[in-house]
C-alpha positions as CSV (number, residue, x, y, z in Angstrom):
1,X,-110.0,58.0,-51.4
2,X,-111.3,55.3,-53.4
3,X,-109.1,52.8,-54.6
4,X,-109.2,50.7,-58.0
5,X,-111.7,48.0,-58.5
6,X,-109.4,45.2,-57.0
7,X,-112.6,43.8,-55.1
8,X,-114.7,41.3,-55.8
9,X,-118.1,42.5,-55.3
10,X,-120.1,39.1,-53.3
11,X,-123.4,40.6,-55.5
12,X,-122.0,40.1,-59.0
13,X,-121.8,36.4,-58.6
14,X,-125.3,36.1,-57.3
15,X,-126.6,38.6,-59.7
16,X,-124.8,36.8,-62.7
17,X,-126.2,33.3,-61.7
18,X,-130.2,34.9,-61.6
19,X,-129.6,36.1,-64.9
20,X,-128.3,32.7,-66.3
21,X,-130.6,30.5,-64.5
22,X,-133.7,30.6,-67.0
23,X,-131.1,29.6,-69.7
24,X,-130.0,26.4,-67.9
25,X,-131.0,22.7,-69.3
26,X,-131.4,19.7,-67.5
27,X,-130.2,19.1,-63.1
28,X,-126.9,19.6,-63.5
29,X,-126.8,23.7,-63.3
30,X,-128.1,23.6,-59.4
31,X,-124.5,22.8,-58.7
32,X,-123.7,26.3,-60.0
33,X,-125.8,27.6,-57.2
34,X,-122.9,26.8,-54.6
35,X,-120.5,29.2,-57.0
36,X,-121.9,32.3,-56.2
37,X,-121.1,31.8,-52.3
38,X,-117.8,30.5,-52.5
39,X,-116.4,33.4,-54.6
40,X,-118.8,36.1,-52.0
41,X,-116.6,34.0,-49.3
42,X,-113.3,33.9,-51.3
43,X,-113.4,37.5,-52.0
44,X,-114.5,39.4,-48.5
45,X,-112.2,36.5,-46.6
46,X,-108.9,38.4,-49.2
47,X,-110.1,41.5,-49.1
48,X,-107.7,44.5,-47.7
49,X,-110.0,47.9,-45.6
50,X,-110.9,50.2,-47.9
51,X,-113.6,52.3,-50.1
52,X,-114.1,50.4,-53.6
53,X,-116.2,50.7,-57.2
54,X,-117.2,54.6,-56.7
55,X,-119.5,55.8,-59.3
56,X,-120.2,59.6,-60.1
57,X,-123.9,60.5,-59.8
58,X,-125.0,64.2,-59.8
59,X,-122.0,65.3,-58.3
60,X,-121.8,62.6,-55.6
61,X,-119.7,59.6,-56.0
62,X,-121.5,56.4,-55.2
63,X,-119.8,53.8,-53.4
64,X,-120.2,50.4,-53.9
65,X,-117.6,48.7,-51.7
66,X,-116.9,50.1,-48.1
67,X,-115.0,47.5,-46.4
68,X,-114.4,47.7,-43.0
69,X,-114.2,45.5,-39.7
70,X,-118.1,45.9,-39.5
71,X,-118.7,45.0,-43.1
72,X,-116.3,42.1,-43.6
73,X,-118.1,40.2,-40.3
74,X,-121.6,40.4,-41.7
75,X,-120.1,40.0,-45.2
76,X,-118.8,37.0,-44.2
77,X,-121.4,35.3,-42.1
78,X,-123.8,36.0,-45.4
79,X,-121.5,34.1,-47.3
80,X,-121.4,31.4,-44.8
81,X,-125.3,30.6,-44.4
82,X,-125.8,31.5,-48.5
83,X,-123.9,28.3,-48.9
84,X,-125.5,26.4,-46.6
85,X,-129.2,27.7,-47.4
86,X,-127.8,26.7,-51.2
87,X,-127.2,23.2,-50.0
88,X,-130.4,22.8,-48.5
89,X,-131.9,23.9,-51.6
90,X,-130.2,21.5,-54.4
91,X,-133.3,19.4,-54.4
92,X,-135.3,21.3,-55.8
93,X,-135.8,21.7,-59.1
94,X,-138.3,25.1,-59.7
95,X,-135.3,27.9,-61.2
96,X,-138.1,30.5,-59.6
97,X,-136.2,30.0,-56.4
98,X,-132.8,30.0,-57.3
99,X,-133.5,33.1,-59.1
100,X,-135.4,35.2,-56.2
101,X,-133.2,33.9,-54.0
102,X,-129.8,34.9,-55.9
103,X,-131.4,38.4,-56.2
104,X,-132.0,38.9,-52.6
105,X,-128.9,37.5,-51.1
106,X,-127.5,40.1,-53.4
107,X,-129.7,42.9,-52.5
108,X,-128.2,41.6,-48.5
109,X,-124.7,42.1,-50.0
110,X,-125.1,45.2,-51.3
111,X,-126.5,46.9,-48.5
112,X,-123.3,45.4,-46.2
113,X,-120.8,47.2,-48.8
114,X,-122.6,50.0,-49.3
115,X,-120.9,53.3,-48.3
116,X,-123.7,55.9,-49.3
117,X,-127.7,56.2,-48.8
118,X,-128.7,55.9,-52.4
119,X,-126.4,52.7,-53.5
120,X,-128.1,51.3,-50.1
121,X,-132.0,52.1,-51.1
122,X,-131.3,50.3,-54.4
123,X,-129.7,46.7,-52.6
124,X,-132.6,47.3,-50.0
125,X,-135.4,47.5,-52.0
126,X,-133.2,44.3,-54.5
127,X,-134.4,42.6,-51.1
128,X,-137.8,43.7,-50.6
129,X,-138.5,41.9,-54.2
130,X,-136.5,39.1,-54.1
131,X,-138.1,38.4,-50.5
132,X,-141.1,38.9,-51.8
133,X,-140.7,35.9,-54.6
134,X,-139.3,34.0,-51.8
135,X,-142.9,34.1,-49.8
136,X,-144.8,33.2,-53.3
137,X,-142.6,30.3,-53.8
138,X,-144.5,28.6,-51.4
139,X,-147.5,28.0,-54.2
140,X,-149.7,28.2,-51.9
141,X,-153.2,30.1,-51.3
142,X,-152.1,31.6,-47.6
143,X,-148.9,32.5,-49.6
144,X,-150.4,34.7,-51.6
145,X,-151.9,37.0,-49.6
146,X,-148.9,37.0,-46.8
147,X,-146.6,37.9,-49.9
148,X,-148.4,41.2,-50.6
149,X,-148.7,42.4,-46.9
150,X,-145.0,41.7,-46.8
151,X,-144.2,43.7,-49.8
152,X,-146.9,46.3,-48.5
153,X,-144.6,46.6,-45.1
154,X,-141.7,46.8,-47.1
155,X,-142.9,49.3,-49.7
156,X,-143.8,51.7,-46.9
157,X,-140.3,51.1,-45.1
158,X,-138.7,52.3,-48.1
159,X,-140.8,55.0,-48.8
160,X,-139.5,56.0,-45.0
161,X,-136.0,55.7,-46.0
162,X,-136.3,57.1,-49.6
163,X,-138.2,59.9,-48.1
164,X,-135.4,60.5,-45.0
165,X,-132.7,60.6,-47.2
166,X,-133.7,62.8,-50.0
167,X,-134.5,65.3,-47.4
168,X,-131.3,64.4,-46.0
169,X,-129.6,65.0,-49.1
170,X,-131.3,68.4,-49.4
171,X,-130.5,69.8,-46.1
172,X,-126.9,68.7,-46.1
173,X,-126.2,68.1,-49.3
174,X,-124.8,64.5,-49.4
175,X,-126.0,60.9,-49.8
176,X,-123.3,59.4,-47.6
177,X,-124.0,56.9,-45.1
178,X,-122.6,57.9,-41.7
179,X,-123.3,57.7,-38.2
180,X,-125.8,60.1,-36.9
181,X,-125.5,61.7,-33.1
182,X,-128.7,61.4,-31.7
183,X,-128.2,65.0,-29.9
184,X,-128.2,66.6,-33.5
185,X,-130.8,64.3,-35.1
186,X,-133.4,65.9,-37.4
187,X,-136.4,64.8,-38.2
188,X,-135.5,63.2,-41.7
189,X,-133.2,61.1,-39.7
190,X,-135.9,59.9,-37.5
191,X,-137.7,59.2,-41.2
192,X,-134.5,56.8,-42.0
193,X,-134.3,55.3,-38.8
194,X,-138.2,54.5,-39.0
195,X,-137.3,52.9,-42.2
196,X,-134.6,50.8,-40.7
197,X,-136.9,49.7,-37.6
198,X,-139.6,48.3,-40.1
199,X,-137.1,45.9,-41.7
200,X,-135.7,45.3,-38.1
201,X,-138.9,44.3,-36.9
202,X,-138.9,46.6,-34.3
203,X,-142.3,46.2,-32.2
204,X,-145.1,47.4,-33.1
205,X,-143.5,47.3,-36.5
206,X,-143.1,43.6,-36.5
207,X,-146.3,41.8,-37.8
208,X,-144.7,41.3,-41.4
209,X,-142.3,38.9,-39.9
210,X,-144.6,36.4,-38.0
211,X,-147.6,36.5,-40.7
212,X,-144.7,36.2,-43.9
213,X,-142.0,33.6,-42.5
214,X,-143.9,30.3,-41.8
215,X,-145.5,30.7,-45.0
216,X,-142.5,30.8,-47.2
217,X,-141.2,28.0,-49.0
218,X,-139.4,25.9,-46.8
219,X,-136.0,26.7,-48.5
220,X,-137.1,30.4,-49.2
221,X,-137.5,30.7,-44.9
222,X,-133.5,29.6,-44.5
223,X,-132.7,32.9,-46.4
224,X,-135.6,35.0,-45.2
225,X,-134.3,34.6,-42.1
226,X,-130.7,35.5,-41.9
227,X,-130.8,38.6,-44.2
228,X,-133.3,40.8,-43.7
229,X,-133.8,41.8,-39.8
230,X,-129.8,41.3,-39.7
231,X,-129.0,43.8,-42.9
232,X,-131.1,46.1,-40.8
233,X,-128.9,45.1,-37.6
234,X,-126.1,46.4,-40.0
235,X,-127.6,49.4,-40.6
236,X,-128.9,50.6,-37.1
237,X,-125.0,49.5,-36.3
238,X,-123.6,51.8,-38.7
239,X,-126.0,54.9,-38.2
240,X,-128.0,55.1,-35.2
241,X,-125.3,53.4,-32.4
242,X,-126.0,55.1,-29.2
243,X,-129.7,55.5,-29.7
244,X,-131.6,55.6,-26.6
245,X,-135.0,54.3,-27.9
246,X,-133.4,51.8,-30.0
247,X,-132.0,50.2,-25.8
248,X,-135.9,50.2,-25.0
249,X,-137.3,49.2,-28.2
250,X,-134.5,46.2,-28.3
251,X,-135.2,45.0,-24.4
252,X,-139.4,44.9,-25.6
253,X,-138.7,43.1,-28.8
254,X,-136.8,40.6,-26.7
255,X,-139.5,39.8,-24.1
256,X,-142.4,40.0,-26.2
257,X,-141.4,37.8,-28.9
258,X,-140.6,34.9,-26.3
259,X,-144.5,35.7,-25.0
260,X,-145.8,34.9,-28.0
261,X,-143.6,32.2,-29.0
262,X,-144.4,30.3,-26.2
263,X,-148.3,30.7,-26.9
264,X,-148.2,29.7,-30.5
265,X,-148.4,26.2,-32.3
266,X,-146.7,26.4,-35.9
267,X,-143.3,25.8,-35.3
268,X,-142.1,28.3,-38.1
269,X,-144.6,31.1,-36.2
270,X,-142.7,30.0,-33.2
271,X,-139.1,30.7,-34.5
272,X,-140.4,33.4,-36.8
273,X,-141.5,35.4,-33.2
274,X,-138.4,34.1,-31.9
275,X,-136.4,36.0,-34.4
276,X,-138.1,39.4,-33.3
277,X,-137.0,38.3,-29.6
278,X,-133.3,37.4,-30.6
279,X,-133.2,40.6,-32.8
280,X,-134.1,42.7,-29.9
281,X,-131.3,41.2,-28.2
282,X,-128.9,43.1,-30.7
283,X,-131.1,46.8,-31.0
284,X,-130.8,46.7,-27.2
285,X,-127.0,46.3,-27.7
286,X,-126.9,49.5,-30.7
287,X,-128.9,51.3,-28.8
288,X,-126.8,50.8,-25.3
289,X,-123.4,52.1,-27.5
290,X,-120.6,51.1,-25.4
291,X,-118.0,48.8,-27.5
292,X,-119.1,46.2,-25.4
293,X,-122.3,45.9,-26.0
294,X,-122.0,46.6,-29.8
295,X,-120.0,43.7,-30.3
296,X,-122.2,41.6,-28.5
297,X,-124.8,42.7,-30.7
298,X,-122.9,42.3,-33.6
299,X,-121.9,38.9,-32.7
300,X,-125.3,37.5,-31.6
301,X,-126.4,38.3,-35.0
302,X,-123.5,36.0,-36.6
303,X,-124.1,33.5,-34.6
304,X,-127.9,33.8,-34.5
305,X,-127.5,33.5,-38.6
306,X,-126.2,30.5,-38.0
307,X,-128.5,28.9,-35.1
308,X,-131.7,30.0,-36.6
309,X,-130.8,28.9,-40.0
310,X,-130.4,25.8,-38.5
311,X,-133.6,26.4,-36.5
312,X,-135.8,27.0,-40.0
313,X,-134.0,23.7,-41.8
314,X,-135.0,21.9,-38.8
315,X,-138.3,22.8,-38.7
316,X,-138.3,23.0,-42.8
317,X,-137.4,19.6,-42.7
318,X,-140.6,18.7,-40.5
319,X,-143.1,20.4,-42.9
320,X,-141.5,18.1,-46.3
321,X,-141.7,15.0,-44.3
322,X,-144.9,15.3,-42.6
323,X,-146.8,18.1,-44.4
324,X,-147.3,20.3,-41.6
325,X,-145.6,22.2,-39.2
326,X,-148.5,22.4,-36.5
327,X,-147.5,21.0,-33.0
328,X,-150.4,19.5,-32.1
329,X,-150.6,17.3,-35.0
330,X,-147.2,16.3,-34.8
331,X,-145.4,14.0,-32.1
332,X,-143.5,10.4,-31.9
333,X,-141.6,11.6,-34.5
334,X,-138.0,11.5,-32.1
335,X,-137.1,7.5,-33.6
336,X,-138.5,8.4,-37.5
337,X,-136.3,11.7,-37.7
338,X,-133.5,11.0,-35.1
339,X,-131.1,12.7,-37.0
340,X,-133.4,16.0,-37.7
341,X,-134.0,15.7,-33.9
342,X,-130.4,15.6,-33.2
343,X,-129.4,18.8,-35.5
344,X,-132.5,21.0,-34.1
345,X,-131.5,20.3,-30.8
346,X,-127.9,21.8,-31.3
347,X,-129.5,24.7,-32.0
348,X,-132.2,25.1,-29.9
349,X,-129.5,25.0,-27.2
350,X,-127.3,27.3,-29.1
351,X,-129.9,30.0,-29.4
352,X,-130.8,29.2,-25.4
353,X,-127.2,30.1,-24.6
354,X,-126.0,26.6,-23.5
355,X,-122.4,26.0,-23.1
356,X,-120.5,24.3,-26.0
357,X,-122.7,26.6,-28.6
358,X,-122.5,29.5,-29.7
359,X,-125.5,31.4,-28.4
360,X,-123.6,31.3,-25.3
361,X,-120.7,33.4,-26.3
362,X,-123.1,35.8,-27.9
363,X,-126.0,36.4,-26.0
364,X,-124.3,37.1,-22.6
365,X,-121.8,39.6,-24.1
366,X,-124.4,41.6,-24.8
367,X,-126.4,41.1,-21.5
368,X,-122.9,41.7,-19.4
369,X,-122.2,45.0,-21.8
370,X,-125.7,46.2,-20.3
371,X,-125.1,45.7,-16.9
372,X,-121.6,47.2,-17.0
373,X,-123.4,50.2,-18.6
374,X,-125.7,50.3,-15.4
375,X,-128.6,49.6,-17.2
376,X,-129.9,47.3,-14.9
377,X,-133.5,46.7,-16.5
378,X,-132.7,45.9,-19.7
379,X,-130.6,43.4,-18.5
380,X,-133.0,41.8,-16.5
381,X,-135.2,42.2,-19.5
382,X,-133.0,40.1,-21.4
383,X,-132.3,37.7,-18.9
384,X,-136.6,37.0,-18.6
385,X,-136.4,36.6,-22.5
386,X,-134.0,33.9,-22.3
387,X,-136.0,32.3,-19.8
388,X,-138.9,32.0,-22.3
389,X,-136.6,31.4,-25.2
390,X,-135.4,28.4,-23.6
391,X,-139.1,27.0,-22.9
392,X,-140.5,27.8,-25.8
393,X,-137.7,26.7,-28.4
394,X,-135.4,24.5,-26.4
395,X,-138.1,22.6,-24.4
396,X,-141.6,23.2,-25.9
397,X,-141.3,23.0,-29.6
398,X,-138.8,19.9,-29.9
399,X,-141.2,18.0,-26.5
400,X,-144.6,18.6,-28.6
401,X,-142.9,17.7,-32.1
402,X,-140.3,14.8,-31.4
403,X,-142.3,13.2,-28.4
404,X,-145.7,14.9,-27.8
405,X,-146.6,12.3,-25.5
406,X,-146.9,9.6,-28.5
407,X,-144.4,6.8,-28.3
408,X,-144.3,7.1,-32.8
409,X,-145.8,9.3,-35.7
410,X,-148.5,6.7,-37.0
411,X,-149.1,9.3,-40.4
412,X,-147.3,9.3,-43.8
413,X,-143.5,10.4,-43.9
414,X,-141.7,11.3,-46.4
415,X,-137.8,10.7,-47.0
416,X,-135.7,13.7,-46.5
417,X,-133.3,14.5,-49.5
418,X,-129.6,14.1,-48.1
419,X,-128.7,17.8,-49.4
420,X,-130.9,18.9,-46.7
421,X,-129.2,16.5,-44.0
422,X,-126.1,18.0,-45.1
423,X,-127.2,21.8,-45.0
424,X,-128.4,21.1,-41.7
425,X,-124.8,19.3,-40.1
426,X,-122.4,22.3,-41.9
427,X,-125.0,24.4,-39.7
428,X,-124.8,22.6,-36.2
429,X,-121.3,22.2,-36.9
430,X,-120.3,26.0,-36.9
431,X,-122.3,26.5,-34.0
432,X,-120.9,24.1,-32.1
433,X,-117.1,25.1,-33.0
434,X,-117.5,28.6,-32.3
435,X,-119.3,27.2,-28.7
436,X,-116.2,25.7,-28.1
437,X,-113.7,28.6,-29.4
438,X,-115.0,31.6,-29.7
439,X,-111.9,33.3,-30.5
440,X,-113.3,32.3,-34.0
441,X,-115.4,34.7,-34.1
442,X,-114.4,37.1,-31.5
443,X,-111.5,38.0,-34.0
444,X,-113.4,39.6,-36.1
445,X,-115.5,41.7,-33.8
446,X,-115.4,45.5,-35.1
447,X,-115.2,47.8,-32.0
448,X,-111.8,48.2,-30.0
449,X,-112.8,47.3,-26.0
450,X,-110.9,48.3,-22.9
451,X,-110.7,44.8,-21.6
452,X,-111.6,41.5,-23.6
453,X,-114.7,39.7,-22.6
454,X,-114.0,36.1,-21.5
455,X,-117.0,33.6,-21.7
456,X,-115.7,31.2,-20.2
457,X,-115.5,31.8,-16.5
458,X,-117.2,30.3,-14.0
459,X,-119.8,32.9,-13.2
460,X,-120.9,32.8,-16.7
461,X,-121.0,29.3,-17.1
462,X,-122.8,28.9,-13.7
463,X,-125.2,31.8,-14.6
464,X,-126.2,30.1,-17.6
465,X,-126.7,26.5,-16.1
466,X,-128.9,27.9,-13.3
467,X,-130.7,30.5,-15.7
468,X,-131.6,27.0,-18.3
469,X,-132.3,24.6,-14.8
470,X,-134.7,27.6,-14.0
471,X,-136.5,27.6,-17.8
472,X,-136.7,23.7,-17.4
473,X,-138.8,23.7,-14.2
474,X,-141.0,26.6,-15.5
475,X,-141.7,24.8,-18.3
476,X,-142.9,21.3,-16.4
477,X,-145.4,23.1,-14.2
478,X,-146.9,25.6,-16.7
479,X,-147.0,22.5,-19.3
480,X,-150.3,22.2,-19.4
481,X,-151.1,26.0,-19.7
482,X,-148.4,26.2,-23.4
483,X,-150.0,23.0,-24.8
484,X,-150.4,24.0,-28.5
485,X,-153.7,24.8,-29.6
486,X,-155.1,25.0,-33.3
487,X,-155.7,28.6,-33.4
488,X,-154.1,31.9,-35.3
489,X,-152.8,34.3,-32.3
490,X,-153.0,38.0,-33.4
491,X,-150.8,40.8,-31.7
492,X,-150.4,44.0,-33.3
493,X,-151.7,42.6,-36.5
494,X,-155.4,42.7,-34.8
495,X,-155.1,46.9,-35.3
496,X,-153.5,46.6,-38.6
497,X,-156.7,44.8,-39.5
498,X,-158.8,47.0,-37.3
499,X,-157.8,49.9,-39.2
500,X,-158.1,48.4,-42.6
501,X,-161.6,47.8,-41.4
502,X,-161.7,51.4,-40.4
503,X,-160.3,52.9,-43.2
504,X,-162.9,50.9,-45.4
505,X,-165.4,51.7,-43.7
506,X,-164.4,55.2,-43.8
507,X,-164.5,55.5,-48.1
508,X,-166.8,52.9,-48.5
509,X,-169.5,54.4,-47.1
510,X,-169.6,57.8,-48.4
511,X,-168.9,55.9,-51.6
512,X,-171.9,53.9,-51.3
513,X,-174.3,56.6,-50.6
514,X,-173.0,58.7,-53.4
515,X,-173.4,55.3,-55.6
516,X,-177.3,55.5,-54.3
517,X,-177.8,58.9,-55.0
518,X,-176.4,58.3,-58.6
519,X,-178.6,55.3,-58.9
520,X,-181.8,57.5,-58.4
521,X,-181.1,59.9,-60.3
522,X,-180.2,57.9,-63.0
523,X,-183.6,55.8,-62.4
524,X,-185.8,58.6,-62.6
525,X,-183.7,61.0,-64.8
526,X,-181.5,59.2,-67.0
527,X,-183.3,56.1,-68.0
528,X,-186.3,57.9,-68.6
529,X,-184.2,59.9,-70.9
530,X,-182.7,57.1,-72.5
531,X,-186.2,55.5,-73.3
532,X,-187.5,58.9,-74.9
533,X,-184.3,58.8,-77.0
534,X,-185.2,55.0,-78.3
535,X,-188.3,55.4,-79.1
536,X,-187.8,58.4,-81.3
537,X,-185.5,56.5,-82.7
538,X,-187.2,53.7,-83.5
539,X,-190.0,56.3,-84.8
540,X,-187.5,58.0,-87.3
541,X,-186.2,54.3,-88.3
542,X,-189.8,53.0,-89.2
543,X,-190.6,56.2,-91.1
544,X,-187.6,57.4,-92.3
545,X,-185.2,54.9,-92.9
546,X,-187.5,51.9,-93.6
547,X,-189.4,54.0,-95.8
548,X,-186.7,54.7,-98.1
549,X,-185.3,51.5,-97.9
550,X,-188.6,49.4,-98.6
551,X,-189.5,51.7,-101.2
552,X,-186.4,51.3,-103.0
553,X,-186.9,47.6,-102.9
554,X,-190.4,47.4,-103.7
555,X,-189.3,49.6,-106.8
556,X,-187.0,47.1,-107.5
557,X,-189.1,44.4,-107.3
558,X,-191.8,45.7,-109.2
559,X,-189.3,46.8,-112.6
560,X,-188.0,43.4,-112.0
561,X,-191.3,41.5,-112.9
562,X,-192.4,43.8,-115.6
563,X,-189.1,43.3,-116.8
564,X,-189.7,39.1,-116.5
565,X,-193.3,39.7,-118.3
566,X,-191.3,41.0,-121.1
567,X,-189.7,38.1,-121.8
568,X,-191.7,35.9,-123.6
569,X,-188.5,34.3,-125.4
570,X,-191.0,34.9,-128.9
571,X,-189.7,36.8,-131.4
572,X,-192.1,38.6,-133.4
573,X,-193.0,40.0,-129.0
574,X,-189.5,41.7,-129.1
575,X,-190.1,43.1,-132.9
576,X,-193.4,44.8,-132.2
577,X,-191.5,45.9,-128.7
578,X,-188.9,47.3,-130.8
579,X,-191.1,48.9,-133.4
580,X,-193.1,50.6,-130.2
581,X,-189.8,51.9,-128.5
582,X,-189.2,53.4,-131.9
583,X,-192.3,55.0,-132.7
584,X,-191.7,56.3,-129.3
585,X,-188.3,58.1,-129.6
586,X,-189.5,59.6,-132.9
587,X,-192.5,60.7,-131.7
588,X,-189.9,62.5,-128.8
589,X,-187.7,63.6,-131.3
590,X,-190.4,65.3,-132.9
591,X,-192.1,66.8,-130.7
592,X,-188.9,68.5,-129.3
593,X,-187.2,69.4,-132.3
């Protein structure tokens, strides 16, 4: 039953304040940026369970509001890191960004509350464009072209979904958004679920994510990455828990994001591979099923929200100060930025899984859910990932950019705005206090388990101290083989290429030989024509036209000076001319009469 419109929507704020933006005058109006968050917060934070805002639409009722445990915790955590990522941004000045980000924060929302396939194609693709604007805010030329293959990978994502549920609808003759049994699945809901796995980065569906994020604007990459893998986090949760391929793709996103991570040299690339790693953490989890580890999946993405937020202002914050984010021309840069050092450090142990953070009371819920489930490999899978997560994130990045064996950055700096110093502390501050009670988020954890998971024991804790001491002394003796190096690593974006390439080839070439066929033809055929045709033109212009034309005018001419000779301005001329003209018309008259 849906019940009257007492909820506040979190998108209506966020859509209202796009709309107004390009009307605003002066600075003052960014402070109406932190608005839109506060009510999103206010409103899911009062909210009562139930199904809200339906709308009729050919005989279905679309549902705008389904609020539930599992909506109201990623509800909330949007809200949460919108306001920070609005605080980071106060600075700047370029309504472009307020207003592609307002719209895709909203399309996030809207796919959270949505409770049926069509309201949640509209929100997703909402996202896809405001995303989009997010990569181009960047202004710059690598920025471009990233922003189209992004949309491109988005496009065809929807066109999965859009395509999955209209046969959906047709077969069973409903838009709403339910779980699906993976025994009964058909193979429209493999279409939606192939749609879902794009947005989730799902390897090898992934290269978007890596080639888009580091060249976003450096406030545009704070959003980018807490609402699109995790709405599709949302959705896998909601439709596909249970999934058996979704445990095996998760436990491979995890490891081979760390792989590359700890290979590459822009920081952003780094925690941009990172995020397919930590989001593998959580489709391992969905695609496990047990209550256990679905709520380890669903809190590692809260608290991974929060941590790589803090991860992307952190590394944000390097880019505007030094103008790059490339590890090997950084360094020395621990007593310029201390504070910037301090805040990235808090999370880069929070998304290691230290104690005291939150990535600790996230991350190992989900690795103990899998080995209570007896899936003993994916575990282990997950435990190698936080090996590399630690080295590459927690050691490697903050070592090469805050020491990099220089005792101090000798380039240009420039001053970081304090808005961003502030975005960044809310940020380290949440994940420390949930590190330290996690109740504050376990609370709000959807699924019902038969016993609750405790953290904080001593097996845990040890666990994760040995598993971090063990990253630590990887990382000293395989130093010199992760030293960053200048270079662009390809994965899976190599074949995407490749086939471009291919596919080129393939209509270019009987395009071209069609276009030199054409060209001979023309050459031996057609412009011979065409030169027959001019010249018998010009031939009919010379004698034709020209004749008529000249003759007229010679005519002319010629009446025109016998008309001047005439003239002699004497008079007794014009009488005898007038006593000729009239012997003349008598003689006429005469002769005819």
């Amino acid at each position: 039953m849906i019940e009257a419109s007492s909820f506040l929507h979190p998108s209506i704020g966020f859509l209202a304040f796009a709309l107004a933006v390009p009307f605003f005058r002066g600075g003052a109006w960014r402070w109406l940026a932190l608005v839109p968050p506060l009510l999103a917060l206010y409103g899911i934070m009062t909210v009562d369970p139930g199904t809200y805002g339906g709308l009729p639409y050919i005989g279905e009722t679309l549902v705008l509001g389904r609020v539930d445990k599992l909506s109201i915790v990623f509800g909330q955590v949007f809200a949460i890191i919108a306001l920070i990522g609005m605080v980071y941004s106060m600075h700047l000045k370029d309504k472009g960004h307020y207003i592609a980000g307002s719209l895709y924060v909203a399309g996030g929302f809207g796919c959270v509350f949505a409770g049926d396939y069509v309201t949640l194609f509209l929100f997703w693709e909402l996202m896809s464009v405001g995303s989009t604007f997010l990569v181009w805010q960047a202004g710059t030329k690598e920025c471009v072209g990233a922003g189209f293959r992004y949309f491109m990978y988005h496009t065809v994502g929807g066109l999965f979904l859009l395509a999955g549920m209209l046969l959906r609808y047709k077969a069973l003759g409903t838009f709403a958004f339910t779980h699906i049994d993976p025994s009964a699945a058909q193979y429209y809901d493999w279409l939606i679920l192939a749609g879902f796995c794009v947005n989730a980065a799902v390897v090898p569906l992934h290269a978007w994510l890596p080639d888009a994020y580091p060249r976003a604007s450096i406030a545009g990459a704070v959003f980018m990455c807490a609402f699109t893998t995790k709405t599709a986090v949302y959705v896998l949760c909601r439709g596909f828990a249970g999934w058996e391929v979704l445990a095996i793709a998760g436990t491979i996103m995890a490891v081979f994001g760390v792989l590359y991570a700890c290979i590459e040299n822009n920081a952003r690339r780094i925690l941009s591979y990172h995020i397919v790693s930590q989001v593998g953490y959580m489709v391992a989890g969905i695609g496990i099923g047990t209550a256990m580890t679905l709520n380890g999946a669903v809190a590692h993405a809260y608290a991974h929200i929060l941590y790589k937020g803090l991860l992307f202002m952190g590394a944000g914050c390097l880019l505007y100060a030094t103008g790059t984010a490339k590890l090997d021309k950084l360094g020395g840069l621990a007593y310029k930025l201390p504070w910037v050092m301090v805040l990235y450090m808090i999370a880069a142990l929070s998304i290691s899984g230290m104690p005291l953070f939150n990535g600790f009371i996230s991350k190992t819920m989900t690795i103990t859910g899998a080995a209570e489930a007896h899936r003993t490999w994916l575990a282990f899978g997950m435990e190698v990932a936080a090996v590399g997560t630690f080295i590459s994130v927690g050691i490697k990045l903050p070592y090469f950019a805050f020491w990099g064996r220089k005792r101090e950055y000798t380039g240009e700096i420039r001053p970081i705005p304090l808005n961003m110093y502030v975005a960044m502390a809310m940020g380290g501050f949440l994940c420390t206090l949930q590190g330290i009670y996690p109740d504050i988020l376990y609370r709000y954890l959807p699924y019902a388990v038969e016993h609750a998971y405790h953290p904080w024991t001593t097996w845990h804790v040890l666990q994760a101290l040995l598993l971090l001491g063990f990253s630590g002394l990887a990382f000293y003796f395989t130093r010199q083989v992760i030293t960053p190096h200048s270079k662009l690593n390809l994965d899976f974006d190599y074949f995407y290429r490749l086939i471009g390439k291919l596919v080129m080839a393939v209509i270019c070439w009987p395009l071209s030989k069609i276009d030199d066929v054409w060209t001979e033809v023309y050459r031996t055929v057609g412009l011979r024509g065409l030169i027959g045709m001019g010249n018998k033109t010009a031939w009919f212009d010379r004698k034709g036209i020209d004749t008529v034309v000249d003759g007229s005018a010679y005519t002319v001419r010629n009446i025109g000076r016998a008309g001047a000779k005439v003239q002699t301005s004497r008079l007794q001329d014009y009488l005898a001319l007038a006593v000729f003209l009239g012997l003349c018309l008598f003689g006429l008259v005469w002769y005819f009469g």
